[in-house]
C-alpha positions in Angstrom: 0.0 0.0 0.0 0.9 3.3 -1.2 2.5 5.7 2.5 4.1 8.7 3.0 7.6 7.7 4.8 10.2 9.7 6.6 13.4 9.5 4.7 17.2 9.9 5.7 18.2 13.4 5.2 14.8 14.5 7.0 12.8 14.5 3.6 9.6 12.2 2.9 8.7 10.3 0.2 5.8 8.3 -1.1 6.7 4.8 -1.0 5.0 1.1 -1.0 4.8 -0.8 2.4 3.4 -3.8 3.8 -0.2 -3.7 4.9 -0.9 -3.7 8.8 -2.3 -7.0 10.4 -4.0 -7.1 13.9 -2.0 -8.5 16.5 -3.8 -8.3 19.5 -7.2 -9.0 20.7 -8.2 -5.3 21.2 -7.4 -3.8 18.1 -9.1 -3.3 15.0 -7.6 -2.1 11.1 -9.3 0.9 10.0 -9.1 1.7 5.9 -8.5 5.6 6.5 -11.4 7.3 4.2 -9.4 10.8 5.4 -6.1 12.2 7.1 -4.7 14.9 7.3 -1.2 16.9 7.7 -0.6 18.9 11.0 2.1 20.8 11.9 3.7 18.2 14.1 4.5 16.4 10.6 6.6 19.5 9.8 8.7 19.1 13.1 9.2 15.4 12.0 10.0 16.4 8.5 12.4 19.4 9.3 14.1 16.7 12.2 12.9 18.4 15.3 11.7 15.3 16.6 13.3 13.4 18.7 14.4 9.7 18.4 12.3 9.9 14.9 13.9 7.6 12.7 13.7 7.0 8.7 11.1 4.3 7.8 8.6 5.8 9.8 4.9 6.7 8.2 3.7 10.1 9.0 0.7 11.5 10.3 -1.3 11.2 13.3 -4.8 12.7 12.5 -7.4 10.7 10.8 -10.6 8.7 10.1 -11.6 5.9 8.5 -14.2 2.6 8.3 -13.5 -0.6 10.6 -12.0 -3.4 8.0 -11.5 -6.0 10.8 -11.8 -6.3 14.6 -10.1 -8.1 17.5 -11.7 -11.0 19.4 -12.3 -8.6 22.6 -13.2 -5.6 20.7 -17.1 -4.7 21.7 -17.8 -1.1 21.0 -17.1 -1.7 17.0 -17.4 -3.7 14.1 -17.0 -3.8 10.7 -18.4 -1.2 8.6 -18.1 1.6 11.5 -17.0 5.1 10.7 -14.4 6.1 13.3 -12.5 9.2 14.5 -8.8 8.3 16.2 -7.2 10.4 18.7 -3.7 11.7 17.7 -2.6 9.5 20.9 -4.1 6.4 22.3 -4.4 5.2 25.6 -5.1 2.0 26.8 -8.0 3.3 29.8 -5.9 0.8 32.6 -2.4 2.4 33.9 -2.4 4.5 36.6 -2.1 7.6 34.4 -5.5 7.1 32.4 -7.3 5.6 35.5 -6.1 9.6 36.8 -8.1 10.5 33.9 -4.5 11.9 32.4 -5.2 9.7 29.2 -3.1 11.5 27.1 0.1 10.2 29.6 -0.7 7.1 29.4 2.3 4.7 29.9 1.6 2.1 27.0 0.1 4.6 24.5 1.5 6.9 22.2 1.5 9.0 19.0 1.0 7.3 15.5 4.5 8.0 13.9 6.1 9.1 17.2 9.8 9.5 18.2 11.3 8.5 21.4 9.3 11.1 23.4 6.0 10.2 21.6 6.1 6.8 19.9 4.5 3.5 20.4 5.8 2.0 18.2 2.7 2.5 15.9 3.2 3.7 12.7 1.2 6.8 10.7 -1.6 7.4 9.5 -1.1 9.2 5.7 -1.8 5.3 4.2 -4.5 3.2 3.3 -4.7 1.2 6.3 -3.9 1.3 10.3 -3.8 -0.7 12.9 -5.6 0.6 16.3 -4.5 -1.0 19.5 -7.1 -0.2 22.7 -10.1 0.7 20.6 -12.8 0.1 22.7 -11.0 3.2 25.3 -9.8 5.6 22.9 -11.5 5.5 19.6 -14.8 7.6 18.8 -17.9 6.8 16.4 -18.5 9.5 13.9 -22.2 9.6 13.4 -23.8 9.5 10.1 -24.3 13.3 10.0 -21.1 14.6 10.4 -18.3 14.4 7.3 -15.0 13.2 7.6 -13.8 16.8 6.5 -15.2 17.6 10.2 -14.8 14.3 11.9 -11.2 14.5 11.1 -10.5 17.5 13.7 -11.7 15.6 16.7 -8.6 13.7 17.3 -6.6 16.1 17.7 -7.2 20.3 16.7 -10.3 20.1 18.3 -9.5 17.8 21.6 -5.9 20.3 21.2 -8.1 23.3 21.3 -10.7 22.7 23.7 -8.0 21.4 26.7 -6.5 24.7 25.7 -9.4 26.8 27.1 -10.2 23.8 29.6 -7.1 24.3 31.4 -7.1 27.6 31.6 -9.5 27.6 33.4 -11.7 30.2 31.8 -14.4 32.3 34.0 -17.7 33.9 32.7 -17.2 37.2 31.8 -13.5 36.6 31.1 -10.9 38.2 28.2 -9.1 36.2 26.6 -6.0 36.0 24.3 -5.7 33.0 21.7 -1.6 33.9 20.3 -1.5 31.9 16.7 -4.5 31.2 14.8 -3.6 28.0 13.4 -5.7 25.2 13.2 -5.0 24.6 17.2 -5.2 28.2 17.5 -8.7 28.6 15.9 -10.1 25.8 17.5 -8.9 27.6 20.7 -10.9 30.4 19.6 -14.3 28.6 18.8 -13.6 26.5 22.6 -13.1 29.4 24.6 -16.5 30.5 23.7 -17.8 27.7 25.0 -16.5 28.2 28.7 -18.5 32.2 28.6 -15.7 34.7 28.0 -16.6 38.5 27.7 -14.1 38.9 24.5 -11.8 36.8 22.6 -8.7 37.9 21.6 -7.0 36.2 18.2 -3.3 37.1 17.6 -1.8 36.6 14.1 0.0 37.8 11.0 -1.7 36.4 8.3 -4.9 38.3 7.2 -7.1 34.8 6.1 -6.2 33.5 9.6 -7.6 37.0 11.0 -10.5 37.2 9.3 -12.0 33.4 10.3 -10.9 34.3 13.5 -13.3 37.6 13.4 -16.0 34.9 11.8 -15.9 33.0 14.9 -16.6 35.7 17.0 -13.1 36.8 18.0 -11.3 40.5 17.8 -8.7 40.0 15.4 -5.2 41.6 15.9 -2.6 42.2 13.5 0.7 41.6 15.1 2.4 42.9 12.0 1.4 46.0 13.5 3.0 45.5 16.9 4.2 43.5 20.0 1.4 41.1 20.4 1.8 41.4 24.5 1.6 45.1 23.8 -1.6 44.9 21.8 -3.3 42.5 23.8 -2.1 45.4 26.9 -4.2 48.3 25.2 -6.8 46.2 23.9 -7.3 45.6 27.8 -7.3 49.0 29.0 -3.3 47.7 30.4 -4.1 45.4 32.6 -3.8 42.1 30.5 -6.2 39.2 29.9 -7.1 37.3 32.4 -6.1 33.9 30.1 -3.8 33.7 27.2 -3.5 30.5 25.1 -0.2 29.8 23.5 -1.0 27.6 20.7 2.3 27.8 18.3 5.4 26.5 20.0 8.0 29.1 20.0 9.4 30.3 22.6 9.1 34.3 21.7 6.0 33.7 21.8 5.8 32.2 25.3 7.7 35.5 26.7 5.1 37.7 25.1 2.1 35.6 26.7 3.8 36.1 29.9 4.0 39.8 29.4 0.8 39.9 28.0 -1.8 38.2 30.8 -3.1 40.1 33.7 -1.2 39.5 37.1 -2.7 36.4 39.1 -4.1 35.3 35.2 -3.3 32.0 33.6 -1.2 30.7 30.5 -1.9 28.2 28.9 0.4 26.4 26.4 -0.8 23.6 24.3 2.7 24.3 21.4 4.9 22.1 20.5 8.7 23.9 21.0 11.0 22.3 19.4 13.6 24.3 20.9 14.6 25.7 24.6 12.6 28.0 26.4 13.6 30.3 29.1 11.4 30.9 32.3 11.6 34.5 33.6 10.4 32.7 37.4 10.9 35.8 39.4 8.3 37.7 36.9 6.1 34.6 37.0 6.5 34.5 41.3 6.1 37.8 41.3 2.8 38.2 39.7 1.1 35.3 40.6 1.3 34.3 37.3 -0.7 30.3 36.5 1.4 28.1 33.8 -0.8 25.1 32.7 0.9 23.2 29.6 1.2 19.6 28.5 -0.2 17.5 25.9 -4.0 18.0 24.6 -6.4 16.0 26.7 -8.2 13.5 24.0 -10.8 12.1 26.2 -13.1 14.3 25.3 -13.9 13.7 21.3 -17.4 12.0 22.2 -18.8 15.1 23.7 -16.7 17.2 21.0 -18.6 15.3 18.2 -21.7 15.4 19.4 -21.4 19.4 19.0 -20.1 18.8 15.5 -23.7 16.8 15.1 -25.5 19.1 16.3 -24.5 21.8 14.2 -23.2 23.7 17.6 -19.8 23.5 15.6 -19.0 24.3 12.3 -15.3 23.5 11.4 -15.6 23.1 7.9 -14.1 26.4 6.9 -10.5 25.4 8.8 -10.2 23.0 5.4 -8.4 24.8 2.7 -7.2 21.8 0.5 -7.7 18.5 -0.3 -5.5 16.1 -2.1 -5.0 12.7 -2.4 -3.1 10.8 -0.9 -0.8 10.5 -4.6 -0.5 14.3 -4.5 1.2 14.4 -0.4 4.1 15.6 -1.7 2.3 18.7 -3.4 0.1 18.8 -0.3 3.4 18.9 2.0 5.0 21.7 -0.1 2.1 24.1 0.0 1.5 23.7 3.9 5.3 24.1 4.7 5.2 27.4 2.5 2.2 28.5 3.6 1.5 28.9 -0.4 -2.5 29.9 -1.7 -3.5 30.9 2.2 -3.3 27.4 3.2 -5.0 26.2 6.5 -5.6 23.1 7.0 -4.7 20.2 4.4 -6.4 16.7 3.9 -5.3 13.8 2.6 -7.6 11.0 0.7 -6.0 7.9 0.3 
């Protein structure tokens, strides 16, 4: 089956490998219908991730149709439309029984390196093998599309633990930095928790403007510091939550500077490099750091929105390709070429 595989030299290539088999009694092989490229691939691609080694098929957000099912699998069969999370979790260790699924000791990310891996392999193919399905995989119902259904796993989940943790109050302001696909789906979560604004940070004026159709006050930080527009946006005194949702570590220094003293950050970026704490700034202002991985255990009540029609994600989709063109599809997301947002993949 046709795959898109890392490659020495950091590149990746399209290349035929041997189809997945089930080898254990929980799991189940899913024919992915739909995947997609996020911009964890380009930290793999561009060799920011650790322990990630050639050989390797990328991607870890997807959906597909259950081929074949394990002996002890109960909560599918063949013929199901599923939604996967970008990690899984086997519902048992002592981390998921905490609820902390997305820690979970025996899990891991599809295509991971030695700080994320599983030893499962991606997801940009025809076929994947799902270990644990009964605890971490989600039905997609009939009326919601894979072109929706596909954020679940992880932009959505990513998103919505952004606001979750932190921690966001009724009547609230707060600052979404990077309007991304995690970044957006910040935006459209904070809602959700009651917020008196929403603040969306960004330089490219597409991102901006779907930002402003969700509900959020855009700001252009072409035209300044974003800590310093965020302060007069909020009369000085800062928002009471800011959400860093791109990884970089410039960025992280302005949320500091930029949320109201005793408020909360909350990262949910991927740095692929070091990042200095100012602590003495933080101590002294009471500042709240929550970060970590995106806690997946909520796609069920995440696609029940998306059912409802509470959610609409459908613009977030840019381009589609398939799975022949990834190359193409890899180039224009890297480049950010023809105000690209999110890319799919259809094997």
């Amino acid at each position: 089956m046709l795959a898109v595989v890392l490659q020495p030299g950091n590149q990746i290539a399209l290349r035929e490998v041997p189809e997945p088999r089930i080898q254990g009694p929980d799991e189940i092989l899913i024919q992915v219908t739909t995947a997609a490229i996020c911009g964890s691939d380009l930290h793999a691609k561009q060799g920011l991730t650790p322990g990630l080694k050639p050989g390797v098929i990328m991607g870890h957000e997807f959906v597909g149709r259950v081929v074949e099912v394990g002996q002890a699998v109960i909560r599918f069969r063949p013929g199901d439309r599923v939604a996967a999370p970008a990690s899984v979790w086997c519902g048992c260790c002592p981390s998921c029984r905490r609820g902390q699924v997305q820690y979970c000791e025996r899990g891991g990310i599809w295509g991971g390196g030695e700080i994320f891996g599983s030893g499962l392999q991606g997801a940009q193919t025809a076929l994947v093998r799902a270990p644990f399905a009964d605890a971490c995989l989600c039905a997609i119902p009939d009326e919601v599309p894979d072109e929706q259904a596909v954020f679940v796993g992880d932009v959505l989940s990513t998103g919505y633990h952004a606001a979750r943790q932190g921690n966001i109050r009724t009547g609230d302001v707060v600052a979404v930095l990077g309007c991304g696909p995690i970044g957006l789906a910040a935006v459209i979560s904070a809602g959700l928790f009651g917020p008196r604004r929403v603040l969306a940070l960004d330089a490219l004026d597409n991102r901006l403007e779907l930002a402003r159709a969700y509900g959020a006050v855009p700001l252009d930080v072409r035209q300044g510091d974003a800590s310093e527009l965020i302060r007069q946006a909020t009369n000085g005194l800062g928002a009471d939550v800011v959400i860093e949702a791109i990884g970089n570590p410039n960025t992280f220094l302005q949320c500091l500077r930029a949320v109201r003293r005793g408020g909360t950050v909350s990262v949910v970026g991927i740095f692929p490099s070091k990042v200095e704490f100012p602590l003495g700034r933080m101590s002294a202002y009471g500042l709240n750091l929550s970060m970590g991985l995106g806690a997946l255990k909520h796609m069920d009540r995440l696609m029940a929105l998306l059912a409802s029609g509470s959610l609409d994600l459908s613009p977030l989709v840019t381009h589609v390709f398939g799975l022949e063109q990834a190359l193409e599809a890899y180039e224009l997301f890297e480049d950010h070429k023809d105000q690209c947002l999110k890319v799919l993949l259809k094997p």
